[in-house]
C-alpha positions as CSV (number, residue, x, y, z in Angstrom):
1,X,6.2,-31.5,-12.4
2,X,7.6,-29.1,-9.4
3,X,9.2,-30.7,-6.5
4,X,8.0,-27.6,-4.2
5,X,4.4,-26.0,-5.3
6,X,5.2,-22.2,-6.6
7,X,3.0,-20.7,-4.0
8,X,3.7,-17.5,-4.6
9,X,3.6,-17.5,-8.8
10,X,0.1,-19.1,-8.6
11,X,-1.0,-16.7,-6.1
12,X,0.2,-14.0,-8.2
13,X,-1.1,-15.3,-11.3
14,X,-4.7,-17.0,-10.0
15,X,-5.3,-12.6,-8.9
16,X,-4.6,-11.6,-12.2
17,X,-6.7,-14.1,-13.9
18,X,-9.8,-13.1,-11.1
19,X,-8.5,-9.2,-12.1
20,X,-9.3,-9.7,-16.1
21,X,-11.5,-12.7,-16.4
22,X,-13.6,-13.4,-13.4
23,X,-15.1,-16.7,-12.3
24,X,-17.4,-18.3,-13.4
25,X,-15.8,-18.5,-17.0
26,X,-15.0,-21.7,-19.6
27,X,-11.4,-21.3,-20.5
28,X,-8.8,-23.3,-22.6
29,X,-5.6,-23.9,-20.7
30,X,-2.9,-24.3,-23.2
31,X,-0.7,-27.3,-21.9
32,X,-1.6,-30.4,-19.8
33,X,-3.5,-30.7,-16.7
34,X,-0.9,-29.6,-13.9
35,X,-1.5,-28.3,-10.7
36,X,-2.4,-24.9,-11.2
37,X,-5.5,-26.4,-13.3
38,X,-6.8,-27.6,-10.0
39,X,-6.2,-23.9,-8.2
40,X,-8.3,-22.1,-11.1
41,X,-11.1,-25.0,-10.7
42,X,-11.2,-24.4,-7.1
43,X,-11.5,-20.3,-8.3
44,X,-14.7,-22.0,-10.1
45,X,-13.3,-21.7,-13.6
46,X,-14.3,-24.3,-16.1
47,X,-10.9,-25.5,-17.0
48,X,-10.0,-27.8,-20.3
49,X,-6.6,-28.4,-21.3
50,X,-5.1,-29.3,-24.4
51,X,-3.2,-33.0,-24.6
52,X,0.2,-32.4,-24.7
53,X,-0.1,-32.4,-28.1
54,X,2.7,-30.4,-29.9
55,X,1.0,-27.1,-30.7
56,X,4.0,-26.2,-33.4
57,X,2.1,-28.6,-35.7
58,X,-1.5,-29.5,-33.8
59,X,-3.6,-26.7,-32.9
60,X,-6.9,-27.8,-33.4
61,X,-7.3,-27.3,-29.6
62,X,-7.4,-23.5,-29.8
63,X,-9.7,-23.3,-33.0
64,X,-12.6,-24.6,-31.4
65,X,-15.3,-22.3,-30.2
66,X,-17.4,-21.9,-26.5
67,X,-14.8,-20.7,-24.6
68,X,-14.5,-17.5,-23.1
69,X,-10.7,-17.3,-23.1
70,X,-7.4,-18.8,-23.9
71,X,-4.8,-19.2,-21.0
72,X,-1.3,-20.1,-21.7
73,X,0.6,-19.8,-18.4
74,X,4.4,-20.6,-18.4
75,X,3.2,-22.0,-22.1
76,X,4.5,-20.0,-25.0
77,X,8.3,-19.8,-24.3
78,X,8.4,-23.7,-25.0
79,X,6.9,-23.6,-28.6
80,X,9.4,-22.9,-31.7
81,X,7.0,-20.7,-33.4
82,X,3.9,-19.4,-31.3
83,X,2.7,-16.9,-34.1
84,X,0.4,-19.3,-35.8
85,X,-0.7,-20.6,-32.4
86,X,-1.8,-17.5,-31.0
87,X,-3.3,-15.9,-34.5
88,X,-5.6,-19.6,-34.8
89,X,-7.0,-19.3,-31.0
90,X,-10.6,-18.4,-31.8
91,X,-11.6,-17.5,-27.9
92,X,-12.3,-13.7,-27.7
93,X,-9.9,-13.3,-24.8
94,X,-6.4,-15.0,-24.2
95,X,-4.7,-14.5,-20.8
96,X,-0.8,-15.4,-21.1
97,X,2.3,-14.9,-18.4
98,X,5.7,-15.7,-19.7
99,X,8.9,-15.9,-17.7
100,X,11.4,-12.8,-18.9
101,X,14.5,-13.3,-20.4
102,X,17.0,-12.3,-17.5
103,X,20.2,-10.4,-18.6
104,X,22.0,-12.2,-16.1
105,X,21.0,-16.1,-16.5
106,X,21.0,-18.1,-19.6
107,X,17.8,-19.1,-21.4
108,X,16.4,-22.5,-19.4
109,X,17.4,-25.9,-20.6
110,X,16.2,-29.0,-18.9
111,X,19.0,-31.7,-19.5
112,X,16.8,-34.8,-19.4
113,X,13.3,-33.6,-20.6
114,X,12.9,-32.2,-24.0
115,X,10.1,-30.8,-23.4
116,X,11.0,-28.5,-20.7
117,X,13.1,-26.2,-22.4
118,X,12.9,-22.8,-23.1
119,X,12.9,-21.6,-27.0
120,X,12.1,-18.2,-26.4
121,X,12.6,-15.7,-22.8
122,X,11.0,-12.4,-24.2
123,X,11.7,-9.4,-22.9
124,X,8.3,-7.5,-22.6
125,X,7.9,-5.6,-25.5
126,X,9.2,-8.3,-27.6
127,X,6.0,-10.8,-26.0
128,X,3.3,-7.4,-26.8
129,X,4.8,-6.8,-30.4
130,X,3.8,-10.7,-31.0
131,X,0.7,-10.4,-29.3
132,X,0.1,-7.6,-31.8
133,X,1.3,-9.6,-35.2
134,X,-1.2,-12.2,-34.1
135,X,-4.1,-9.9,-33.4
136,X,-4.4,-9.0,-30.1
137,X,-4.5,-6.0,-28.2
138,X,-3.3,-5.8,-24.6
139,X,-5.6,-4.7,-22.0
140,X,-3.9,-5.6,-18.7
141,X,-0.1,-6.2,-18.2
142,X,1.6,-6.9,-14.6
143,X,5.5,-8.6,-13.8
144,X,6.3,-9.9,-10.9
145,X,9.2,-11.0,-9.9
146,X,10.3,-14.3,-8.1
147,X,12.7,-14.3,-4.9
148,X,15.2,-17.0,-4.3
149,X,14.8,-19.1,-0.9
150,X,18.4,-19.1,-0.9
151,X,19.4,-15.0,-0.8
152,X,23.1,-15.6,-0.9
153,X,24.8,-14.8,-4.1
154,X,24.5,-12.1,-6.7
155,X,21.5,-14.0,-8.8
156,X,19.5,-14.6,-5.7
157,X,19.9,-11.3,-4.7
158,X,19.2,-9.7,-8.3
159,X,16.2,-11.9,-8.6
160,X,14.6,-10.3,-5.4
161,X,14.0,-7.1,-7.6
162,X,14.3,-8.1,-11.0
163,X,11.0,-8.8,-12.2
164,X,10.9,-12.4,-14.0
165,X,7.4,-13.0,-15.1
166,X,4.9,-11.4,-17.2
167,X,1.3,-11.4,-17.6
168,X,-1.0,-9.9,-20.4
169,X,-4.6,-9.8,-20.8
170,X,-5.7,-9.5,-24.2
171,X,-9.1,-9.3,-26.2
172,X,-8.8,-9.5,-30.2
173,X,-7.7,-6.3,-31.8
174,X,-11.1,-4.8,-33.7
175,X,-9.1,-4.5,-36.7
């Protein structure tokens, strides 16, 4: 999955899990078991996580009940459409970070894995306004960005400042 452990993404994103949801809670990790499964386990999270099943089409996953919230990290920009997806999840909390679209770097593409490509890079009040359509209400919102280990260059040094990931805590709106 990574060559080099994101340290410093999990970090960030473990505390504002522990900020909006603490431990011990049953949560439904959208996407495959991947490391950062193993760091909210260790947080003493129940963790369960969907199949790899294409969640455009299959999201039985997110209609079942008995868990306290939905977590789609790095999880959302990947799927074509993620309105059904996020208005089916039946958990009464979802807690989602997205990577933001950049103005100055194209959308990501892997070249050799289909699956690791970026549909979507929303910009922050593009990601609330679909939280919104689908029923949600944001509680809790934090970016962060994500320094280069190479500073040399104009991108590296814009992505020092530039903040490149977003997270949201959400409950269902009442409405």
């Amino acid at each position: 999955m990574y060559k080099k452990t994101p340290v410093r993404r999990y970090e960030l994103t473990l505390a504002f899990l522990q900020q909006n949801l603490p431990a011990p809670a049953k949560v439904l990790d959208l996407g495959v078991r991947n490391p950062f499964s193993e760091w909210m386990e260790e947080a003493g999270y129940e963790v369960v996580n969907t199949e790899g099943e294409d969640l455009d089409f299959v999201r039985d996953a997110v209609k079942q009940g008995g868990f306290d919230a939905v977590t789609a990290f790095e999880i959302l920009e990947h799927v074509l459409n993620p309105l059904p997806l996020l208005s089916e999840i039946e958990a009464p909390k979802l807690i989602a970070t997205i990577p933001m679209r950049l103005w100055f770097a194209p959308a990501y593409q892997s070249k050799t894995d289909p699956w690791d490509r970026h549909y979507h890079e929303f910009e922050d009040w593009q990601f609330d306004w679909l939280l919104e359509k689908a029923g949600w209400e944001v509680k809790d919102r934090q970016k962060w960005t994500s320094p280069s280990p190479h500073p040399f260059g104009i991108r590296p040094l814009l992505r020092q400042f530039t903040p490149r990931y977003y997270g949201v805590a959400c409950e269902r709106s009442p409405n």
